[in-house]
Structures are given as C-alpha cells and as structure tokens.
TORGUVO-865338 format. One record per residue: residue in three letters; chain; z, y, x of N, C-alpha, C, CB in turn. Coordinates in steps of 0.02 Angstrom, whole numbers. Glycine has a CB too. Example, Ala and Ser with C-alpha at 12.3 -4.5 7.8 and 13.67 -1.06 7.14 Angstrom:
TORGUVO-865338
{rec 'ala'; 'A'; {390; -284; 660}; {390; -225; 615}; {390; -165; 660}; {452; -224; 565}}
{rec 'ser'; 'A'; {354; -112; 642}; {357; -53; 684}; {394; 2; 645}; {286; -30; 704}}
***
This chain:
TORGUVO-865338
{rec 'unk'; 'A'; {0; -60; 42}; {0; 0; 0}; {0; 62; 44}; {61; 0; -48}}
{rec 'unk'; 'A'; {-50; 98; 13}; {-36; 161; 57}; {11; 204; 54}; {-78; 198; 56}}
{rec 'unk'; 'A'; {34; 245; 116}; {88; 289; 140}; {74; 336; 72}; {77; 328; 228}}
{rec 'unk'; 'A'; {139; 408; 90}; {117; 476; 36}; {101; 521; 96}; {190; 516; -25}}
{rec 'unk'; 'A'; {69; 568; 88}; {34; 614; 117}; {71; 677; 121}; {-26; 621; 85}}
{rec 'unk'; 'A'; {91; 690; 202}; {148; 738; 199}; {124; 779; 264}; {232; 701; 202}}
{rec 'unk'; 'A'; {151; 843; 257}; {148; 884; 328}; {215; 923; 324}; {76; 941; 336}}
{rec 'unk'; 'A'; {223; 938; 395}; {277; 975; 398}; {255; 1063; 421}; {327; 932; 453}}
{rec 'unk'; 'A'; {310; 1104; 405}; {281; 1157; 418}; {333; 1220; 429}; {234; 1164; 366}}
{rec 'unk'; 'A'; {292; 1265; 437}; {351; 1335; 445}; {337; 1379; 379}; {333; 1395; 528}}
{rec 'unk'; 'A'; {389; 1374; 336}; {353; 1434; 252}; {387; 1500; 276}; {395; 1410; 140}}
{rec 'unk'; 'A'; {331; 1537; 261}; {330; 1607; 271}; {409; 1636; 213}; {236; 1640; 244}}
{rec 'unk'; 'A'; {449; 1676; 213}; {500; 1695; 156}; {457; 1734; 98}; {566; 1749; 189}}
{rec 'unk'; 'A'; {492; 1729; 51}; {476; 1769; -9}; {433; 1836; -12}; {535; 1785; -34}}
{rec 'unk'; 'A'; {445; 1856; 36}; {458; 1946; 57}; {369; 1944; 97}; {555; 1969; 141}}
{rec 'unk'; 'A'; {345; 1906; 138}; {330; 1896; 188}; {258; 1875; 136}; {379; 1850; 239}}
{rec 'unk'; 'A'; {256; 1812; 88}; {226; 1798; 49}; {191; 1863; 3}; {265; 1755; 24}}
{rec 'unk'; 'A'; {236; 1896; -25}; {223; 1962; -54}; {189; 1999; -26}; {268; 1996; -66}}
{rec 'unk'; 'A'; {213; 2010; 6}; {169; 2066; 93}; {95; 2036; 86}; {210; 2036; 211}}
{rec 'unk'; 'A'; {91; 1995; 106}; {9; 1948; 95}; {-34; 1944; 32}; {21; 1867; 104}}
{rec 'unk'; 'A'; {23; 1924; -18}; {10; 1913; -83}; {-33; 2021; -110}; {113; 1877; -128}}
{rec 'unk'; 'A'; {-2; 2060; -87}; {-23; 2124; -113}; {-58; 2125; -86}; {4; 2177; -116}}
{rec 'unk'; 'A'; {-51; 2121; -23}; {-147; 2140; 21}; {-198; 2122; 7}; {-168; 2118; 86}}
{rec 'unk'; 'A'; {-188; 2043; -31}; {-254; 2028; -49}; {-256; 2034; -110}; {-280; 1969; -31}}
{rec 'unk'; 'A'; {-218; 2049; -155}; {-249; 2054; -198}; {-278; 2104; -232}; {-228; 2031; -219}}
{rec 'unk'; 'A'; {-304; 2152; -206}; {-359; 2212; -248}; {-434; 2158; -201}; {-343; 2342; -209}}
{rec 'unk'; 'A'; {-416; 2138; -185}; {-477; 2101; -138}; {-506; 2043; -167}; {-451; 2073; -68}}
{rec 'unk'; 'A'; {-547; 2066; -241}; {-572; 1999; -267}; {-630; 1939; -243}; {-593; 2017; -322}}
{rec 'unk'; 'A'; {-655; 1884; -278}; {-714; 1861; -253}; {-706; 1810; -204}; {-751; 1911; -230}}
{rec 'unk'; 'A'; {-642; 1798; -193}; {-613; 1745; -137}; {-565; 1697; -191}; {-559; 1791; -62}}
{rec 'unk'; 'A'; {-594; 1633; -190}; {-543; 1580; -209}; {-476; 1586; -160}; {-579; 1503; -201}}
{rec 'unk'; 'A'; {-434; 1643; -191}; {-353; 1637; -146}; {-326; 1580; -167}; {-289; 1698; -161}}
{rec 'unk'; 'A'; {-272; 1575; -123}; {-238; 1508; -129}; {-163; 1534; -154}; {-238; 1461; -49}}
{rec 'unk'; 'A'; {-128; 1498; -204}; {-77; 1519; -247}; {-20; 1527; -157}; {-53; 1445; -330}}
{rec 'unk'; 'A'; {22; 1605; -168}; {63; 1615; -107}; {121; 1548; -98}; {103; 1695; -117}}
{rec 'unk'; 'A'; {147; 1535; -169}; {160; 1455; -174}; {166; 1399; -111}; {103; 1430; -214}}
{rec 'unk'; 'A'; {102; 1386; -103}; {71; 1340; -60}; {74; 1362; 7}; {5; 1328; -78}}
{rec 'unk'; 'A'; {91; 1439; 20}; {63; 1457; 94}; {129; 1430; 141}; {42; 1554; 105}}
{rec 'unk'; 'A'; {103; 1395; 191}; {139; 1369; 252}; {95; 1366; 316}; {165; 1299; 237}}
{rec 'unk'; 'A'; {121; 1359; 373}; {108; 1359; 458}; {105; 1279; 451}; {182; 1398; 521}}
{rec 'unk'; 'A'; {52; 1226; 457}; {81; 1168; 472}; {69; 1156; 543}; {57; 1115; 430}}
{rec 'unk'; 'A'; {131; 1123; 556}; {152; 1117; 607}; {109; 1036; 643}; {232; 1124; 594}}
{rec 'unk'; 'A'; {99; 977; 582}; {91; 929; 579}; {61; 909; 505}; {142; 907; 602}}
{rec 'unk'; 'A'; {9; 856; 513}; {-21; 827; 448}; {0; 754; 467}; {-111; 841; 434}}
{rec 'unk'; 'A'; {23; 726; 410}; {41; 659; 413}; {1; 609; 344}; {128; 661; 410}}
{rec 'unk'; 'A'; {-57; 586; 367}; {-94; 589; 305}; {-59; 522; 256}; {-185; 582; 324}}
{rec 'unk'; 'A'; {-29; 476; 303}; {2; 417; 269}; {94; 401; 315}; {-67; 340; 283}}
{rec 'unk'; 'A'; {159; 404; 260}; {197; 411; 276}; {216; 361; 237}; {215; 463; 282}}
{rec 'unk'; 'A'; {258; 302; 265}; {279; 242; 199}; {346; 256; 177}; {281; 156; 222}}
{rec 'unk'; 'A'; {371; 245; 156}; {464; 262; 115}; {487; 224; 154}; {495; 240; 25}}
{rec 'unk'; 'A'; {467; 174; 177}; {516; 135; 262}; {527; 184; 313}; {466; 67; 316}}
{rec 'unk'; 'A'; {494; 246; 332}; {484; 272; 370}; {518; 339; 374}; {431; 265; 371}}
{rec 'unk'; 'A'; {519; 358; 314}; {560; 433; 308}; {619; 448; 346}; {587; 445; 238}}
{rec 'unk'; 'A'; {663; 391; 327}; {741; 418; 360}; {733; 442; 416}; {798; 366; 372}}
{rec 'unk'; 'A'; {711; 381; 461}; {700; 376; 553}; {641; 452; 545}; {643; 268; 597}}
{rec 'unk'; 'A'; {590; 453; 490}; {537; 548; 526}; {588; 596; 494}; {424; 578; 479}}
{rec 'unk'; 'A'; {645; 581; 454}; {699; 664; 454}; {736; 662; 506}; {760; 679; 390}}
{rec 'unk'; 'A'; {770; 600; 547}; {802; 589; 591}; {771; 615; 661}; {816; 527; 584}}
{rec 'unk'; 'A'; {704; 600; 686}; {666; 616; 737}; {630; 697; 717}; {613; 550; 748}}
{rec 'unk'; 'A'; {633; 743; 635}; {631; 795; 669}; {725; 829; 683}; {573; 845; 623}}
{rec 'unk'; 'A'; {751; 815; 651}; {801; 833; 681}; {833; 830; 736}; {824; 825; 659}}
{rec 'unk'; 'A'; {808; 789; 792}; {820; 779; 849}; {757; 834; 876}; {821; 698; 866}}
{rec 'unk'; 'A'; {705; 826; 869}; {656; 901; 882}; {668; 962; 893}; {622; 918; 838}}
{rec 'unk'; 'A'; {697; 982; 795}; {711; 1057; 786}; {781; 1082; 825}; {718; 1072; 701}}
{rec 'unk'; 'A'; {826; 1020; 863}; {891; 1065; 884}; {871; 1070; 954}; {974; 1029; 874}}
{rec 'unk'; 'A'; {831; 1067; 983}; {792; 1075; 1031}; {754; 1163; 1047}; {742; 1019; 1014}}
{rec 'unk'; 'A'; {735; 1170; 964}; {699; 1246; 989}; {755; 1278; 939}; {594; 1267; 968}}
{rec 'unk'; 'A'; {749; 1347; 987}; {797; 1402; 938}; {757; 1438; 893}; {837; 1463; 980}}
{rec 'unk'; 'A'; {800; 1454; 833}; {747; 1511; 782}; {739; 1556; 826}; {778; 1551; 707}}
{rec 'unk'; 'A'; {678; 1594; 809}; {604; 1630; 832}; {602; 1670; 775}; {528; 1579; 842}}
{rec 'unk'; 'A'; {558; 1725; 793}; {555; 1789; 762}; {458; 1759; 758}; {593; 1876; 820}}
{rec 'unk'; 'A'; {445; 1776; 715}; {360; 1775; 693}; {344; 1829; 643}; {335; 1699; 653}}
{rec 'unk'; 'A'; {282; 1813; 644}; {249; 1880; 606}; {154; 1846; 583}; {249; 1969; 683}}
{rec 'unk'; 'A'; {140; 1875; 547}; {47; 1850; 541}; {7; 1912; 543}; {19; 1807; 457}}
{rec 'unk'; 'A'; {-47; 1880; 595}; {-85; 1942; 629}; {-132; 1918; 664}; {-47; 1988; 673}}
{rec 'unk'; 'A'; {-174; 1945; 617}; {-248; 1899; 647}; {-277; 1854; 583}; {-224; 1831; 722}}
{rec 'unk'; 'A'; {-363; 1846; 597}; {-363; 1813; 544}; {-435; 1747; 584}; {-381; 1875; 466}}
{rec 'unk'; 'A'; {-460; 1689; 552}; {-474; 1664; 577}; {-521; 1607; 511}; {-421; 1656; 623}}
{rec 'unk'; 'A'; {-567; 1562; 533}; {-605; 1537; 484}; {-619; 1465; 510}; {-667; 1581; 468}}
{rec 'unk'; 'A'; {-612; 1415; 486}; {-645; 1360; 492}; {-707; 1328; 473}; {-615; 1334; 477}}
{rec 'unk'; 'A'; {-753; 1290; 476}; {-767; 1282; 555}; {-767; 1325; 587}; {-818; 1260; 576}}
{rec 'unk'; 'A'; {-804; 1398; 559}; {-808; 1434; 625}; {-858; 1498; 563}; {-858; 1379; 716}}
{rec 'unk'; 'A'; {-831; 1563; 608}; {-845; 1618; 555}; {-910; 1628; 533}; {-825; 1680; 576}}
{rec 'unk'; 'A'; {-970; 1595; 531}; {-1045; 1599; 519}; {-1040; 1539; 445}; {-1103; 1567; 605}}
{rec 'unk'; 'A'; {-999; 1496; 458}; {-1004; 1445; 395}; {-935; 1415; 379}; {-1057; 1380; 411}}
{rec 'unk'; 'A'; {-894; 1475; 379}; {-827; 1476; 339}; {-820; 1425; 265}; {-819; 1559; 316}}
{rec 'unk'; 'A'; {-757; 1366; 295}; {-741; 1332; 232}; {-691; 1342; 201}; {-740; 1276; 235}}
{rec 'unk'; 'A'; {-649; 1383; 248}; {-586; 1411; 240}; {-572; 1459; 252}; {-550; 1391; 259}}
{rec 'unk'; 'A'; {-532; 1518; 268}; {-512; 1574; 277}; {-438; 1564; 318}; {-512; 1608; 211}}
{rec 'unk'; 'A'; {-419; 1602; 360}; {-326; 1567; 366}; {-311; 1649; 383}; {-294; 1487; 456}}
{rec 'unk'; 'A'; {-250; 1648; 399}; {-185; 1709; 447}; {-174; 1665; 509}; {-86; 1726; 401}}
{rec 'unk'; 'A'; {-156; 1703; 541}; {-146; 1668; 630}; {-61; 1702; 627}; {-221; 1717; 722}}
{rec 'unk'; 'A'; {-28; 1661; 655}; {54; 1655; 686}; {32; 1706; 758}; {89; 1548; 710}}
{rec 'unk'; 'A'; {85; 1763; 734}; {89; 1816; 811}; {129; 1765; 847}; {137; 1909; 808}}
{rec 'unk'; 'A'; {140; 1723; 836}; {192; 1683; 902}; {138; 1607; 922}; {299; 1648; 858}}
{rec 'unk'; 'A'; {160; 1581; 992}; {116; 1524; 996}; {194; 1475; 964}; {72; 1505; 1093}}
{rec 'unk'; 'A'; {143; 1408; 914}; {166; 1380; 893}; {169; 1324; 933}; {151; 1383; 846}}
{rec 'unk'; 'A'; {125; 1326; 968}; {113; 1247; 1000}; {146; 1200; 1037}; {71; 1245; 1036}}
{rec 'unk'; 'A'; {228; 1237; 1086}; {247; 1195; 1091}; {302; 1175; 1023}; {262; 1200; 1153}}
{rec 'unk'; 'A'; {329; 1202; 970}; {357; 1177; 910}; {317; 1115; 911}; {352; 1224; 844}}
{rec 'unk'; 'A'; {231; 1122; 895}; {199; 1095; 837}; {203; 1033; 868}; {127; 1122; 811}}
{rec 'unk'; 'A'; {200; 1023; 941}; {193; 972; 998}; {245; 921; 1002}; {192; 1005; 1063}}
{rec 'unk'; 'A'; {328; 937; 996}; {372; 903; 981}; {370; 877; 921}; {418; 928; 992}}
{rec 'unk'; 'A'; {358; 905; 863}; {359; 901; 781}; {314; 823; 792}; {309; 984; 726}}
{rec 'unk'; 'A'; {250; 823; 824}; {177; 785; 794}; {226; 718; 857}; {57; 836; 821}}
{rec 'unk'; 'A'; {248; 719; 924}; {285; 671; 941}; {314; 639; 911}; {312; 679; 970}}
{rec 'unk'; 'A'; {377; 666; 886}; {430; 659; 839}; {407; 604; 789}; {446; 728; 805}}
{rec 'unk'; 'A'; {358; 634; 737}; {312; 585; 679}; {312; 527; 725}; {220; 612; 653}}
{rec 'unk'; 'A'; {254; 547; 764}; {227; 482; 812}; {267; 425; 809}; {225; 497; 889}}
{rec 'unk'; 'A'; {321; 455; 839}; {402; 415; 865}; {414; 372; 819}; {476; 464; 870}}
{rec 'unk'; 'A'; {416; 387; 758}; {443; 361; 668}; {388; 341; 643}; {473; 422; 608}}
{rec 'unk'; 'A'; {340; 331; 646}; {299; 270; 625}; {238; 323; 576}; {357; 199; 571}}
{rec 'unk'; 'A'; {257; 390; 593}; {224; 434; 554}; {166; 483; 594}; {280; 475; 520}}
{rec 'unk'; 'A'; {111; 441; 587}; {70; 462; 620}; {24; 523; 615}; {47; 422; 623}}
{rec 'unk'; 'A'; {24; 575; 652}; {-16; 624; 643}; {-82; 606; 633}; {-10; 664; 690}}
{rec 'unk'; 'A'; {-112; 661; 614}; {-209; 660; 577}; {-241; 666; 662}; {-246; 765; 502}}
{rec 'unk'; 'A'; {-235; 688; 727}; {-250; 686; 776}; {-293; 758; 792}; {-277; 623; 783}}
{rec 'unk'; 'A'; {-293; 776; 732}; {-341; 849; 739}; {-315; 901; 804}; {-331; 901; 657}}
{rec 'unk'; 'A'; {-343; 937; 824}; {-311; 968; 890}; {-282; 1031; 829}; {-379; 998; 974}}
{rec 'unk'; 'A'; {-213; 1044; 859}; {-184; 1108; 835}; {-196; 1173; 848}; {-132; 1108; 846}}
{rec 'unk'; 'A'; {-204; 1187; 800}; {-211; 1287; 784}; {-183; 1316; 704}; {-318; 1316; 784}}
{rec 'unk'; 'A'; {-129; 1342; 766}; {-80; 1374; 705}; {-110; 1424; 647}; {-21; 1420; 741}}
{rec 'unk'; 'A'; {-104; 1386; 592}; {-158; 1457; 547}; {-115; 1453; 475}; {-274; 1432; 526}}
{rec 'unk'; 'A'; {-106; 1490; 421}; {-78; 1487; 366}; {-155; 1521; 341}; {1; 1525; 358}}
{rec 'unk'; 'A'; {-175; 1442; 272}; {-231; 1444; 248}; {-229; 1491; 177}; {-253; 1371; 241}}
{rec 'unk'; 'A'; {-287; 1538; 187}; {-274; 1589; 142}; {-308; 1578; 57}; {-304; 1654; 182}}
{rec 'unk'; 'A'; {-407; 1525; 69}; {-427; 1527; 36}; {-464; 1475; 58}; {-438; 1575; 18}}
{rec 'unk'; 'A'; {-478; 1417; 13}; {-535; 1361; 50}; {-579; 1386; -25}; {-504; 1247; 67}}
{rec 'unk'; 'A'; {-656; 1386; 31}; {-717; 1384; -2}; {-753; 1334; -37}; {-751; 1400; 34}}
{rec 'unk'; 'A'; {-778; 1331; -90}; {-819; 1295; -114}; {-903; 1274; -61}; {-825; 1335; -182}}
{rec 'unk'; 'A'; {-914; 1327; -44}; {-975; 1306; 23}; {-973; 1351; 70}; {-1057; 1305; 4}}
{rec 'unk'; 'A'; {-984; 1303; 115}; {-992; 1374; 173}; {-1018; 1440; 176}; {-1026; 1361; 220}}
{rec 'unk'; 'A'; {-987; 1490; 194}; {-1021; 1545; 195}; {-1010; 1617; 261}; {-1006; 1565; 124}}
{rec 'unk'; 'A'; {-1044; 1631; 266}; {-1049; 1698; 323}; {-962; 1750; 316}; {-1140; 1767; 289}}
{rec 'unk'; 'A'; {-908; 1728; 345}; {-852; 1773; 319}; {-833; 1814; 359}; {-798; 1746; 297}}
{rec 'unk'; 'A'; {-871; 1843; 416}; {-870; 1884; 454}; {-853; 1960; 446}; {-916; 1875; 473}}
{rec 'unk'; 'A'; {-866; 1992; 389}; {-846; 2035; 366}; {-764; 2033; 331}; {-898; 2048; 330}}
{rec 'unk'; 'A'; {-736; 1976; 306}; {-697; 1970; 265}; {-660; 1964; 312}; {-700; 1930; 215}}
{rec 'unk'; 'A'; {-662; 1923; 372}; {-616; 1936; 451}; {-614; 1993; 465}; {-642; 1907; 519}}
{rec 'unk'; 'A'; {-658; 2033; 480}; {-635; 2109; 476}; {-585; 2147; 461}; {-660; 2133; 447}}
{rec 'unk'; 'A'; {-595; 2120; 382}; {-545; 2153; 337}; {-470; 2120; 339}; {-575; 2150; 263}}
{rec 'unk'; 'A'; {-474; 2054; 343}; {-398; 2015; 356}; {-350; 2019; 433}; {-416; 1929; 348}}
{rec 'unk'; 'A'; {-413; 2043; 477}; {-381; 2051; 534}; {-336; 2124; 552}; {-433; 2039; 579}}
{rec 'unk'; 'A'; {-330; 2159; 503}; {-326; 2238; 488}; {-230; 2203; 458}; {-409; 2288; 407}}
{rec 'unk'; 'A'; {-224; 2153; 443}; {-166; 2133; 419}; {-101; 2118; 472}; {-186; 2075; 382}}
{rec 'unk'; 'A'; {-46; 2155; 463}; {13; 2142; 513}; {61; 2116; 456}; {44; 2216; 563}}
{rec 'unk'; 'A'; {87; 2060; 459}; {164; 2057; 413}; {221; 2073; 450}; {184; 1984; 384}}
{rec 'unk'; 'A'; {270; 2082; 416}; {349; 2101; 442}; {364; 2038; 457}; {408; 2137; 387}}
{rec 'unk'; 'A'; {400; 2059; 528}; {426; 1992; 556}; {465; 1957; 529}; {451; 1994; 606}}
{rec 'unk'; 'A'; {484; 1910; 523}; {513; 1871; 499}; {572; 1813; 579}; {446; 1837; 450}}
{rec 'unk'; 'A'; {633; 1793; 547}; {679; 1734; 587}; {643; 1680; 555}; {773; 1730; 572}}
{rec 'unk'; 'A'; {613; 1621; 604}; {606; 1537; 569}; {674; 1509; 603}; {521; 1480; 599}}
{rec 'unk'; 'A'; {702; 1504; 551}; {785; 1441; 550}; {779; 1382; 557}; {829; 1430; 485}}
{rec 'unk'; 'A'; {684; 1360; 526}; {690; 1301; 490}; {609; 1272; 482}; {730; 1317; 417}}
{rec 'unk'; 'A'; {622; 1208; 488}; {559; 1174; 460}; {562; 1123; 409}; {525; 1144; 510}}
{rec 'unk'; 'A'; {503; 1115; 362}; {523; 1090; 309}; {455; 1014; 298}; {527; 1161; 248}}
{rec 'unk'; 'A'; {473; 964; 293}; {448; 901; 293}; {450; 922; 222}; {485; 833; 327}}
{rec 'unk'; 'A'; {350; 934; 203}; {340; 912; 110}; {295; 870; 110}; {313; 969; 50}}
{rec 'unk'; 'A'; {276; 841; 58}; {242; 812; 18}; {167; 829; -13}; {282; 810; -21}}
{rec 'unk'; 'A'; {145; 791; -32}; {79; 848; -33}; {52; 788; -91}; {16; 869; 62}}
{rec 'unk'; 'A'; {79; 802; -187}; {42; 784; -213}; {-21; 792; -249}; {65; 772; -225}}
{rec 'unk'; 'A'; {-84; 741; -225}; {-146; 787; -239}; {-157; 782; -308}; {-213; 769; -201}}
{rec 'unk'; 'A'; {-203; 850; -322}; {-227; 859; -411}; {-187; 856; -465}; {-272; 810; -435}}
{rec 'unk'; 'A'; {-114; 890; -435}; {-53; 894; -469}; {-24; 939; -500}; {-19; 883; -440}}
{rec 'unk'; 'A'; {-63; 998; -440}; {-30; 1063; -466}; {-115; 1109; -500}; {22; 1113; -380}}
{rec 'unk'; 'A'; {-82; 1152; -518}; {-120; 1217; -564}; {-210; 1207; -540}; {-79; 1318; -531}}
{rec 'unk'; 'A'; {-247; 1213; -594}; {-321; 1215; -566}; {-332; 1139; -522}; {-332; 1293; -508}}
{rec 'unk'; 'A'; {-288; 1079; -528}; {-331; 1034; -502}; {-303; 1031; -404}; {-420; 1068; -524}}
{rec 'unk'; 'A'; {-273; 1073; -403}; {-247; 1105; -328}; {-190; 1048; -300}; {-204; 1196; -340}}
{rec 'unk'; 'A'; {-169; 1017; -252}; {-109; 981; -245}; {-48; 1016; -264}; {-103; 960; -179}}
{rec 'unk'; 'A'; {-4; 1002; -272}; {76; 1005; -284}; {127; 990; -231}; {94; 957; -335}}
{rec 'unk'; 'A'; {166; 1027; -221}; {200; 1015; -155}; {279; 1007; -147}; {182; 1070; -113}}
{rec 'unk'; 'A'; {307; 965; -134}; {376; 951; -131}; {408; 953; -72}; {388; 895; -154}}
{rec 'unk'; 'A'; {438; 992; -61}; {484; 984; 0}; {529; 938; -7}; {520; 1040; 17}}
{rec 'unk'; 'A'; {541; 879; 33}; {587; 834; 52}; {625; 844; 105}; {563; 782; 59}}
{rec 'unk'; 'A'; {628; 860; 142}; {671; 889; 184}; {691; 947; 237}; {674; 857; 202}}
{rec 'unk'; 'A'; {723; 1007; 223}; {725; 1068; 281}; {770; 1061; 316}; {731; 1136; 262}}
{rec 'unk'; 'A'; {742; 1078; 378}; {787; 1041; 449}; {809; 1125; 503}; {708; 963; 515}}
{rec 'unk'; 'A'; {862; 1136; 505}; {880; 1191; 535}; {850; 1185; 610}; {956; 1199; 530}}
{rec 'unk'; 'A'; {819; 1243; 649}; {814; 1248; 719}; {881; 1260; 764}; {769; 1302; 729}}
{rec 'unk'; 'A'; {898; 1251; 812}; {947; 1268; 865}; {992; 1214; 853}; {982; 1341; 861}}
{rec 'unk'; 'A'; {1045; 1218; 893}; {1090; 1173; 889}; {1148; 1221; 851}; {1105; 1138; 963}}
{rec 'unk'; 'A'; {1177; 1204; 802}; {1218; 1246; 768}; {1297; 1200; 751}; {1172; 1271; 697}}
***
C-alpha cells in the first residue's frame, strides 16, 4: 500500500501571509494560490507509511535542535522551469535555506522517508499555471516585493491531501511542528 504524501516546511506567520496576500492582490489574471497553502518546503516526501512517522518526527527533532531560529524575509521572485515557459511562479527566502533543507531531507532519509531527490531551491509557490507561459514581466513586478522579517522557531511536517481542498486544490494538515534550537 502506498505511503501519504507529505513535505515538511517553514510557514510564513499570519502577518507575513497578508503582506503577500495584499500585494498581489490588485494584480489579477494569475491563478494565485490560496495564502493558506503558502510554505518554504524544506523537503517533499512523496510516500511516507504510518510505520514510519514516529522515527521521521523523532529524526526531525533531532535536526531542528541543531539549527537556531533565524530571522527570514521573501525577496525575490523566481519561475519554474525557467522564466520563458513559466509553470509556476514562486517568492525566494532572503536567507539560504540549504543547509536547514539538507539536514531536514537526511533526517527523512534516516526514517525510511524518502525524499523526491529533486535538487533544492528554496521558493514559496505563489501561482502554478495551467500552460506554460512567458512570465518575465510578472518577475519584474514580484521582484519589486520585500516582506517584513519574520523569527522561524519552527518546522512543520504536513500532509498533503490531494483534490481535497477548495477548487479541486490539495488540503493540508499539519502533523507535526517541531521547535528549532535546543530549548
């Protein structure tokens, strides 16, 4: 039977969401993505079995007391594949994530929870496209975006059920938030 489909991640606060959430929105014509959903993933775990959970909350918690909360911010904007045939839209993390994201995707490893293998780049996805298209201009305009910094305390192991939530969109459960530092 197959695993559930989980990533872990850094969620932007309320405040932070808003900040984003106003900017874009006088900015129609873009499938946005509900602020809801917006997270940094740190890790994609496309199959996770219920044998496996305890030992992947246990191994990130041995991770997160490792790094101390960090001050971040989003700034910058960025497109997948690549800005001529945009499938997505994202925000870029003013901080490098990579060594977090690097222990986090070990960690899984460790617990039987295997990462998707994709190479990491920290992005919080703003809008996925129906077809590719030229979003070079719309980078323009998103890269003009600074949020208020924000403390990450914490990372949060969710769930990701698909065609669950609003419009057909996945649904997302957090199962577990794991404090940074040793406290």
């Amino acid at each position: 039977m197959a695993g559930q489909r989980m990533f872990v991640a850094v969620v932007p606060p309320d405040d932070v969401k808003e900040e984003l959430s106003d900017f874009l929105e006088p900015r129609g014509g873009m499938p946005w993505i509900d602020p809801e959903q917006w997270h940094l993933t740190l890790a994609f775990l496309p199959s996770v079995h219920e044998r496996d959970l305890d030992e992947l909350i246990e191994a990130l918690v041995r991770v997160a007391q490792r790094h101390e909360p960090f001050d971040l911010s989003l700034a910058g904007a960025g497109a997948f594949p690549d800005a001529l045939s945009a499938k997505l839209l994202w925000m870029a993390p003013a901080a490098d994530l990579g060594a977090l994201a690097s222990g986090v995707r070990n960690a899984c490893n460790s617990a039987g929870a295997t990462p998707d293998g994709q190479r990491f780049v920290g992005h919080l996805t703003i809008a996925r496209l129906h077809r590719g298209m030229d979003a070079r201009k719309w980078l323009q305009v998103l890269d003009t975006f600074r949020s208020d910094p924000w403390t990450v305390t914490e990372i949060e192991l969710v769930a990701s059920h698909l065609r669950e939530g609003p419009s057909g969109r996945p649904r997302y459960e957090t199962v577990a938030s794991v404090a940074l530092g040793t406290r």
